[in-house]
Residue, then its C-alpha position, 0 to 999 in steps of 0.5 A: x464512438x463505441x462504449x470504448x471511446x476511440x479505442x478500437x483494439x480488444x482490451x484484452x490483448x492491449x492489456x495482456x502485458x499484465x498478465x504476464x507480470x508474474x501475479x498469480x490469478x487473483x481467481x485462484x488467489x485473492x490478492x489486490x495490489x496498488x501497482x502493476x509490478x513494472x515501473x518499479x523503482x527503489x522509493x524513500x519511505x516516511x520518516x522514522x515514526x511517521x505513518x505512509x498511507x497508500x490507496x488501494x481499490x478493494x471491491x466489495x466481498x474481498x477479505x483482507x487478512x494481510x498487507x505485504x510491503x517488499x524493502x528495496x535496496x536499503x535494509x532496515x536498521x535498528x528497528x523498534x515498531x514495524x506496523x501495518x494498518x488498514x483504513x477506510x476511504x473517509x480515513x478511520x482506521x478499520x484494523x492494524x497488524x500485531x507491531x513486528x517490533x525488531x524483527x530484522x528487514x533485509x534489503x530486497x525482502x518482502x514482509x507480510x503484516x497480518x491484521x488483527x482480525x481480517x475485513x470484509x470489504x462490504x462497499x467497494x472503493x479506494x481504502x488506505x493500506x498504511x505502513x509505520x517503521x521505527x527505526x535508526x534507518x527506515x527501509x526504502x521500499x519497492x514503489x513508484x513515483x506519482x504527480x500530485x492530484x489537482x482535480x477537484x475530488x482527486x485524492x493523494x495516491x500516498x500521503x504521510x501523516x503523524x509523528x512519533x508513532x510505536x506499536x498503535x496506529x492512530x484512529x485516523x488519518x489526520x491532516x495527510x500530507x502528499x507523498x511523491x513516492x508511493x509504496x507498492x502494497x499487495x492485500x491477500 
């Protein structure tokens, strides 16, 4: 058995499709991303006023200065909150965006949040890249569908928690619920 376990191909190669998906070099330009860009299908976000929260590795060192959701096939309506917020592993909220209020979202439009200030990411690990919409209909975004976590220790992949949200996210994720769709998000 090799540091590889049974696996005698070079990763490199086996890997290679990725690197064919269309992202940039992330040496060239920093960006880090909860999802490949294939698998990816048209998802329901949270509820109006609910926030959705997704895991996302940072590594230590990464300056996170914005968070970038892409709306698939349904366009927001009537919006009047659109924030995006960052939190750590232990979920406390580290930074959020300037609320987007009204702010038209079409179908198939990625929008960019920036963040009030931009993070040091000082200890590499799983944080939460968060998105609240309020709106007589919320976007669907571009995402993928996940299992429920049932190892001890295994966290949700994207949760919802809170209600009635507007312009502030809230100081912590509290009392998470398991979301079967999981948003893609790219932190730059």
């Amino acid at each position: 058995m090799t540091l590889l376990g049974t696996f005698k191909g070079n990763p490199r190669n086996d890997l290679g499709w990725l690197n064919s998906a269309g992202r940039p070099d992330p040496e060239a330009l920093f960006h880090r991303a909860n999802l490949p860009r294939t698998g990816l299908d048209d998802i329901a976000t949270a509820a109006s006023g609910v926030l959705c929260s997704v895991a996302l590795y940072l590594q230590d060192g990464d300056l996170v200065s914005n968070l970038t959701f892409i709306s698939a096939g349904t366009a927001g309506a009537t919006l009047t909150n659109q924030i995006a917020a960052l939190y750590n592993g232990a979920g406390a909220l580290l930074v959020q965006s300037a609320d987007k209020t009204n702010e038209a979202w079409a179908a198939d439009t990625a929008k960019t949040f920036a963040l009030a200030t931009a993070q040091r990411i000082t200890r590499s690990g799983i944080y939460y890249a968060a998105l609240a919409i309020a709106a007589s209909t919320v976007p669907t975004l571009v995402g993928s569908t996940c299992a429920k976590p049932f190892l001890t220790g295994e966290g949700n992949l994207a949760q919802t928690s809170g209600s009635g949200l507007t312009a502030t996210a809230p100081a912590t994720i509290a009392t998470p619920a398991f979301k079967r769709a999981v948003p893609l998000v790219i932190a730059t």
